[in-house]
N, C-alpha and C positions, 0 to 999 in steps of 0.2 A: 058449321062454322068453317070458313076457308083456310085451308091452310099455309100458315105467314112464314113456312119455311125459307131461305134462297130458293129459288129456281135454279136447278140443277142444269149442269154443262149441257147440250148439246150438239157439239163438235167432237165427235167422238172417234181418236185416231187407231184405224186398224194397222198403222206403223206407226210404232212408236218413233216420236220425236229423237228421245236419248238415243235411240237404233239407226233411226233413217241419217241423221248426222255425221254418220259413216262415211254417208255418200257426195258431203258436201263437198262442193269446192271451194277454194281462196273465199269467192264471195258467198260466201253461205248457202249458196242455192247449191240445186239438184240437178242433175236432166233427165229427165222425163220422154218417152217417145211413148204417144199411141197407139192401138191397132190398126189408127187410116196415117200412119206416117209422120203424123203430125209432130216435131220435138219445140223442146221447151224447159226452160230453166225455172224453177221454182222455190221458194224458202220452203223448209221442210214443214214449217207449222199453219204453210195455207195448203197442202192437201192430204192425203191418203188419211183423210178422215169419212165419216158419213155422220151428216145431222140425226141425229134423236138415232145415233146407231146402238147406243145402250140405255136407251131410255123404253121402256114398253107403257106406251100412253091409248087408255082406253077411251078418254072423255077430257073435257077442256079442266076439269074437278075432282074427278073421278077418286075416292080412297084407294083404285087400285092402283094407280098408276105409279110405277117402277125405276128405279135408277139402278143401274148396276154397274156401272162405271170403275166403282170401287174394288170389285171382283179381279181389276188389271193389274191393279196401284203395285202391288210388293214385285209383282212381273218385272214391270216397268222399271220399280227403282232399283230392280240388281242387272240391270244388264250391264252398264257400266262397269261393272267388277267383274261381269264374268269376261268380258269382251279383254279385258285385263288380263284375267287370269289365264285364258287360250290362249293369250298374244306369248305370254312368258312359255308356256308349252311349247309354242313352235320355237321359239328358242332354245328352246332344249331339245328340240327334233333336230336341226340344223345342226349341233353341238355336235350329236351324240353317233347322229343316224350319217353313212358312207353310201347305204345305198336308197334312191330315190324310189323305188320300189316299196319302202321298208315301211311296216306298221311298228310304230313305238309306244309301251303301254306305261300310263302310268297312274300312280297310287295315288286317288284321290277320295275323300268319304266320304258316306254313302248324299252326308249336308248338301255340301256342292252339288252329286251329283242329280240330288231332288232338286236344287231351285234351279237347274238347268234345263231338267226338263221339266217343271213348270214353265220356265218361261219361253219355250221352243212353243208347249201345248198352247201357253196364251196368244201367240201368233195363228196359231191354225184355227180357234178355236173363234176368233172374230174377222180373219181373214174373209175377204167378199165370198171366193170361191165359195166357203161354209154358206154364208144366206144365199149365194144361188143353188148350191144344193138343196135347203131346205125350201126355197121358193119351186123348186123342179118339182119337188115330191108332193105339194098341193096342187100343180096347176097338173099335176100325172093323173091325180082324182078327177081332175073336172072341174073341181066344185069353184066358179069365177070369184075373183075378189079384187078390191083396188089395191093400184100399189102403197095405198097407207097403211092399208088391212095387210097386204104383205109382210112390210115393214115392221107391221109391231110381233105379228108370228114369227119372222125370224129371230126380233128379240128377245121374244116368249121361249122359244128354241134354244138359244143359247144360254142363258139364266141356267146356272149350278154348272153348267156342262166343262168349266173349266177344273171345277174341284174334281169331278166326277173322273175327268178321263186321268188329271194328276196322278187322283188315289189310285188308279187300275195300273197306271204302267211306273209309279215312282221307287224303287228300292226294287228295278228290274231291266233287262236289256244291257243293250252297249252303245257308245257312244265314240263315234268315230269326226273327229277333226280336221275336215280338209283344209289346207291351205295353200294357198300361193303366194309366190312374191313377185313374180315374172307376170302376170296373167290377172283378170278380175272377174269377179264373180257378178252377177246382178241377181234384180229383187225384181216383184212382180205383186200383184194381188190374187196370185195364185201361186204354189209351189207342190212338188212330189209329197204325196204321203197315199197310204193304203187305208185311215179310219173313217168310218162313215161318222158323221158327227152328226147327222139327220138322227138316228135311233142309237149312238155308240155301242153300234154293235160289236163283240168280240172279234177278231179275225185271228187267223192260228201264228202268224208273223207279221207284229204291227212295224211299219215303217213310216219313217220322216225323214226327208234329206230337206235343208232350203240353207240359204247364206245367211250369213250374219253382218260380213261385212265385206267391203272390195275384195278382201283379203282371206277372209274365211267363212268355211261354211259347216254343217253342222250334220252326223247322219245318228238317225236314233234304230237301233234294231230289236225288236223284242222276241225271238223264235221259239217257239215249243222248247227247245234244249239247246243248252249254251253254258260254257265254263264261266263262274260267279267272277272268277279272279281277274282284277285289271279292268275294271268294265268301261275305259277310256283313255282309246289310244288318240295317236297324230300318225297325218299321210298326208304326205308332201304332195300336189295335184298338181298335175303334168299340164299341159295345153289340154288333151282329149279329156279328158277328167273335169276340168271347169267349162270347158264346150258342153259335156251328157249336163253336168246340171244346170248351165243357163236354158239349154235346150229345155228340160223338164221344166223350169218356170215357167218357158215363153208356153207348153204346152198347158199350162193347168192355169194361165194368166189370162186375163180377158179387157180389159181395156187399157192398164199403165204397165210399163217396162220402167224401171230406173236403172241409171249407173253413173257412173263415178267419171271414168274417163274413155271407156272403149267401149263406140257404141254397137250396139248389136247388130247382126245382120238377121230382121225380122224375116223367121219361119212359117211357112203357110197355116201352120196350127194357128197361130198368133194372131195372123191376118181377116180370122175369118168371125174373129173377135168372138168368140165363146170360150167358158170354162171348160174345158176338154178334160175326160180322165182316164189316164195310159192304161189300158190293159194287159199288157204285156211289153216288153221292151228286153234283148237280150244284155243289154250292156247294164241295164238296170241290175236289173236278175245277176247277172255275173258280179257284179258291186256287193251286195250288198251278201250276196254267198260265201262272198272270198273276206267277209271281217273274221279274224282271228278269234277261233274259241263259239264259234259259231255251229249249230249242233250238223251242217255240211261239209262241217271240218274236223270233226272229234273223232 
């Protein structure tokens, strides 16, 4: 018997709408630059989506066929409050903090600090970057397959992987808040992180840095050992500081740059249009060493 469900979404944004509206301008749109150069203004709800992105379709009928769409939903509807709640933070950095240098921590519990970083992991975890890693490690085998066949393995790939990497890092790490007010940040379909999402395998110091909005951006640090207390500060981001991380986007980005008002000046990483992943980087390394209470600081 066929089933007389709806047919489920297929437009499936790996930025979220509530988020990318950051970067709107006056007219609602975006701009957008390519890796061939190409710029371009856009409403934020005709791209940085992919069709049948969280749908895994095996057959035109099939009982097995998948929507996992719903897996985003709670993501999505609290960023609005968190992008809230950091903005009051930097206000309280500005207040409080004389030197520009200065890490400010502050008492928040443990609530917030889990749906934040859920909704940091829900960006990585359907970001393009992630389906071309997991499309790299098939076609690393050999074994040929079409890009539909692709397609639905990467979906097949991500299914649970959002609960899964949650549960592993939530009620742990720290959470450092950069922002500017001088200066802006951009987005990409790629950003810095160290977790393989292919097998989410362990690593001994997980990291995420990416923006959230013109204005702020986001680092998550998980290290072997680190003081529990304060686990989210703010750090006021100098020029060189919002330069290392648009830089990091443009390198882990592969066909869309967005921003707000200042646009980038594209990096040959960027140019050669591939997902690229940093090996090493000293300014990185020295970042993310130098957060307070961090076991290279104890």
């Amino acid at each position: 018997m066929r089933n007389k469900k709806s047919k489920p979404s297929r437009e499936h944004h790996w930025w979220p709408i509530t988020l990318a509206e950051n970067w709107s301008k006056k007219n609602e749109e975006i701009n957008r630059v390519s890796s061939n150069g190409e710029i371009q203004s856009i409403n934020p709800k005709r791209f940085a989506y992919i069709v049948d992105g969280h749908n895994i379709i095996l057959g035109e009928s099939s009982p097995l066929n998948q929507n996992f769409e719903q897996e985003f939903k709670d993501a999505d509807g609290r960023f609005s409050n968190i992008i809230h709640e950091l903005k009051k933070l930097t206000k309280v950095h500005i207040k409080d903090c004389n030197n520009d240098t200065e890490y400010l921590k502050h008492n928040y519990d443990n609530e917030f600090l889990n749906n934040l970083c859920h909704s940091i992991v829900s960006l990585l975890v359907r970001a393009p970057m992630t389906r071309n890693e997991i499309v790299g490690m098939v076609e690393a085998i050999g074994t040929p397959m079409s890009k539909k066949d692709l397609k639905t393995l990467s979906a097949a790939n991500m299914t649970g992987k959002l609960n899964q990497l949650t549960k592993r890092l939530k009620d742990q790490g720290k959470f450092v808040i950069l922002f500017s007010k001088d200066h802006e940040f951009i987005y990409g379909d790629g950003f810095y992180h160290n977790i393989s999402m292919s097998i989410l395998k362990s690593v001994l110091d997980e990291r995420i840095l990416l923006p959230l909005t013109p204005h702020l951006a986001v680092m998550y640090v998980n290290p072997i050992q680190y003081m529990s207390e304060q686990r989210l500060m703010t750090l006021n981001a100098n020029h060189k500081l919002v330069m290392l991380v648009n830089q990091m986007v443009q390198i882990y980005s592969k066909d869309y740059l967005f921003y707000k008002s200042e646009r980038p000046n594209l990096i040959k990483e960027f140019l050669i249009n591939k997902h690229l992943v940093l090996e090493f980087n000293e300014s990185i390394e020295n970042l993310f060493n130098e957060v307070p209470g961090c076991f290279k600081n104890l």
